[in-house]
N, C-alpha and C positions, 0 to 999 in steps of 0.2 A: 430508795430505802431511807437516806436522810429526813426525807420530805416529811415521811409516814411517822418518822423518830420523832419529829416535830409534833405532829398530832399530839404526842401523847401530853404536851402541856394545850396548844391551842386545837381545842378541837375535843379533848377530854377533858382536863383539867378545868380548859377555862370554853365558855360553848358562844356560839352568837346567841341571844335572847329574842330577837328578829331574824329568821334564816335567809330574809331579804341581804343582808349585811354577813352574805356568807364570806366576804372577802376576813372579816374577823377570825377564820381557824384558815381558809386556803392563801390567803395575803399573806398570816403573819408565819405559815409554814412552809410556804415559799422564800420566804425570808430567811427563818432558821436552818435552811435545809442547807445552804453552802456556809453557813457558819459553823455545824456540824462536820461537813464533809474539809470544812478545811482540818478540822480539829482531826478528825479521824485521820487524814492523811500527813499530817505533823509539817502543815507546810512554815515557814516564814514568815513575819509580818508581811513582806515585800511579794512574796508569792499570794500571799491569800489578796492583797489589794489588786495583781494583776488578775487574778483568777478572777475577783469580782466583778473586775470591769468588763472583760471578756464574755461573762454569764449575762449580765447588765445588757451587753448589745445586744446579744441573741433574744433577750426575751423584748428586747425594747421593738426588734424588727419584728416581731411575730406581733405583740401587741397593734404594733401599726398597721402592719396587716389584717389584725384583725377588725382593728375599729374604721379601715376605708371598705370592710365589708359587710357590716352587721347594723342592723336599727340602732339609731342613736338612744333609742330608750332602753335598750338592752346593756348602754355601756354606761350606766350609772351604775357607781358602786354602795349608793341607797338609797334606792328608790323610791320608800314611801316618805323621804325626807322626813317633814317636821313630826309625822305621823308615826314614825318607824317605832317601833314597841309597845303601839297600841293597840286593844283587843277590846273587843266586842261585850257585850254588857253579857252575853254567854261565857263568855270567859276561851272567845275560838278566837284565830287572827289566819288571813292569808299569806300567801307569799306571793307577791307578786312576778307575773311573768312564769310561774311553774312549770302551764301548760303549754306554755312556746314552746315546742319541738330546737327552735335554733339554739335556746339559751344551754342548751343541752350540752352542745359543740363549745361552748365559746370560753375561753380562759383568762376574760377581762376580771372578776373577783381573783384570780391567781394574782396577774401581772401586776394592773394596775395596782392592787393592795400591795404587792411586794416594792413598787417604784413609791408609793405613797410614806413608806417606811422606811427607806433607803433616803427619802427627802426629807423628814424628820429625825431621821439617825444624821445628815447632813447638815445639822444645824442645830446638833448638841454634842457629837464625835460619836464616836462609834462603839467604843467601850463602855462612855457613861451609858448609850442608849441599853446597851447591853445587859448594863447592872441596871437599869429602869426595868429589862424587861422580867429580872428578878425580882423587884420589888411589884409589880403589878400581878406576877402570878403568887406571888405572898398574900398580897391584899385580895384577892380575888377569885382564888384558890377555890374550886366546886363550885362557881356559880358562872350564869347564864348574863352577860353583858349587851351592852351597846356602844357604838363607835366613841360616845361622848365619854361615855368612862375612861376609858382608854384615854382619849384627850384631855379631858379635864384633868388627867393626874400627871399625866406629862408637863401640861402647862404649868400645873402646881409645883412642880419638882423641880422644872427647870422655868423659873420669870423671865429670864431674860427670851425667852422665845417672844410674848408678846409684847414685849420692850423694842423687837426689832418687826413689828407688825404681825405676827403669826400669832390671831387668836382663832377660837372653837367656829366663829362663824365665815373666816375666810379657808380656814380648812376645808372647809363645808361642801364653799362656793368654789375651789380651785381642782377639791379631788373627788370628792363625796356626793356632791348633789347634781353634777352636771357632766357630759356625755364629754367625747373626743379625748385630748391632752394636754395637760396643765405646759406652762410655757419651763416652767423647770425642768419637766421633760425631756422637752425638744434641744435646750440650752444640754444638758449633759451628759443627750444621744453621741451629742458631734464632740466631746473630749473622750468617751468611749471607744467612739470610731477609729480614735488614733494611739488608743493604749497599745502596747509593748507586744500583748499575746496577737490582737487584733494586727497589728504590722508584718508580725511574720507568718501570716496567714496570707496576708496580701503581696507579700514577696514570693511565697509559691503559687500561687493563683496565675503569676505573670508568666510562671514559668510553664504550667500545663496549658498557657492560654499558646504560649510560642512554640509548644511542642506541636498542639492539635493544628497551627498554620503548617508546620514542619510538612506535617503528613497530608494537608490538603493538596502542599503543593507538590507534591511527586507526583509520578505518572504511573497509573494502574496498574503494569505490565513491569515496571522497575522496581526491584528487590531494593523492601525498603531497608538501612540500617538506622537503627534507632539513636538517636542523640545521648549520649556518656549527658545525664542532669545529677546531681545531687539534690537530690528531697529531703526536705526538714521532718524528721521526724515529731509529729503533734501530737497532742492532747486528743482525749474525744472530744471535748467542745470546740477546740480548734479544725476536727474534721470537718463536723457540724459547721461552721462558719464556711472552710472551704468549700462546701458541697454547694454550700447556699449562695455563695459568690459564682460559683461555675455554671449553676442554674441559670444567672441570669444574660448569662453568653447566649447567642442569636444561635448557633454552633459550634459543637466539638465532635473530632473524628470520633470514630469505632475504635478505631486505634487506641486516642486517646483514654477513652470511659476501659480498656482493657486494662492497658497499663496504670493507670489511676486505681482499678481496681486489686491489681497485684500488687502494689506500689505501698496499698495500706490495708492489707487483708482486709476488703470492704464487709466481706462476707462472713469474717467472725468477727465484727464491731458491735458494740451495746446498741442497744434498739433504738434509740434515736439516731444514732448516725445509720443503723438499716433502713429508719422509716425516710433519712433523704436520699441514700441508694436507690430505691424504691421510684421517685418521681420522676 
């Protein structure tokens, strides 16, 4: 619902002018969508940074996931580069890659545009970028843009960005014009990996991992009793996480996936932690 709340500036307000550079309404309203939802739910400074980093890994893994399985010319987030908002002496223009049946599937304009923006909010704070994204739906309020607008006004607002080497044409070349992940990425996956929310996720993990031994190791015919555990109660993104960490065990008892199941009513969880039920 946040997500959608967001449209109503990128995506309404303000449009891609090349729908090649659709990451310009789903990037920047993936972005808005947990700065909404923190607001909605009145969290703390200190909570909404955890919340962030936490949302931050899940979409960082699935991103990677996705781009070790999709055409590398599918993961550019503008395709027609130097070309991009030029139209035909008809006055028609394509989109590239339309008709690929995969581009259909794939959430590289969500992710990546949301990590491109989170890397740019990284190196001006997170409030100014905030009030920037104020002043750019001011400036540009009903009309149809391009990546460079957006850039060029940033750069203008804040100098000190290409003071410390971040100009229009290494943006370009780092997020924009070429496939896989930028090294800033990879660099802020692994302090992610160890944030707050992410930890105690990983300290229940160990424990359904020592339950499902528990139960491999008895014997068929002996009445099992189940081990006295205290479970942390989580977040949905934090199930989401767990589920996803449990996935990647070789196996787990019947036992286990039961009581996992009871453990955190899997079965009236919001639809992304159904759709990892599910696998």
């Amino acid at each position: 619902m946040c997500h959608e709340i967001a449209h109503s500036w990128f995506g309404l307000v303000i449009g891609a002018r090349d729908w090649t550079e659709e990451w310009i309404s789903e990037g920047f309203a993936t972005y808005l969508e947990d700065i909404i939802w923190a607001q909605a739910q009145q969290l703390t400074l200190q909570e909404t940074a955890d919340q962030f980093d936490l949302k931050a890994l899940l979409r960082w893994r699935r991103l990677s996931d996705e781009l070790q399985n999709s055409e590398e010319e599918l993961q550019i987030l503008r395709p027609n580069m130097e070309n991009t908002g030029q139209v035909s002496e008809s006055g028609s223009s394509t989109v590239k890659h339309a008709l690929n049946p995969d581009k259909t599937f794939m959430q590289v304009h969500y992710l990546k545009g949301y990590f491109l923006l989170r890397f740019l909010a990284s190196q001006v704070g997170e409030q100014q970028f905030i009030d920037f994204f104020r002043l750019f739906v001011k400036e540009y309020h009903g009309q149809l843009i391009l990546s460079q607008d957006f850039l060029r006004m940033l750069l203008i607002i804040f100098p000190d960005m290409e003071r410390k080497g971040l100009t229009l044409s290494s943006i370009y070349a780092d997020w924009l014009d070429r496939p896989g992940i930028p090294k800033w990425l990879y660099e802020r996956s692994a302090v992610w990996s160890q944030a707050k929310l992410v930890e105690e996720v990983k300290a229940e993990v160990v424990k359904w991992i020592l339950l499902s031994q528990s139960h491999q190791g008895k014997g068929r015919k002996r009445k099992r009793i189940e081990p006295k555990v205290n479970y942390k109660e989580l977040t949905s993104e934090q199930l989401v996480m767990l589920l996803e960490l449990l996935l990647e065990e070789s196996e787990l008892s019947v036992a286990t996936m039961r009581t996992l199941k009871g453990t955190y009513n899997l079965q009236n969880q919001d639809a992304e932690v159904a759709d990892h039920r599910r696998r």
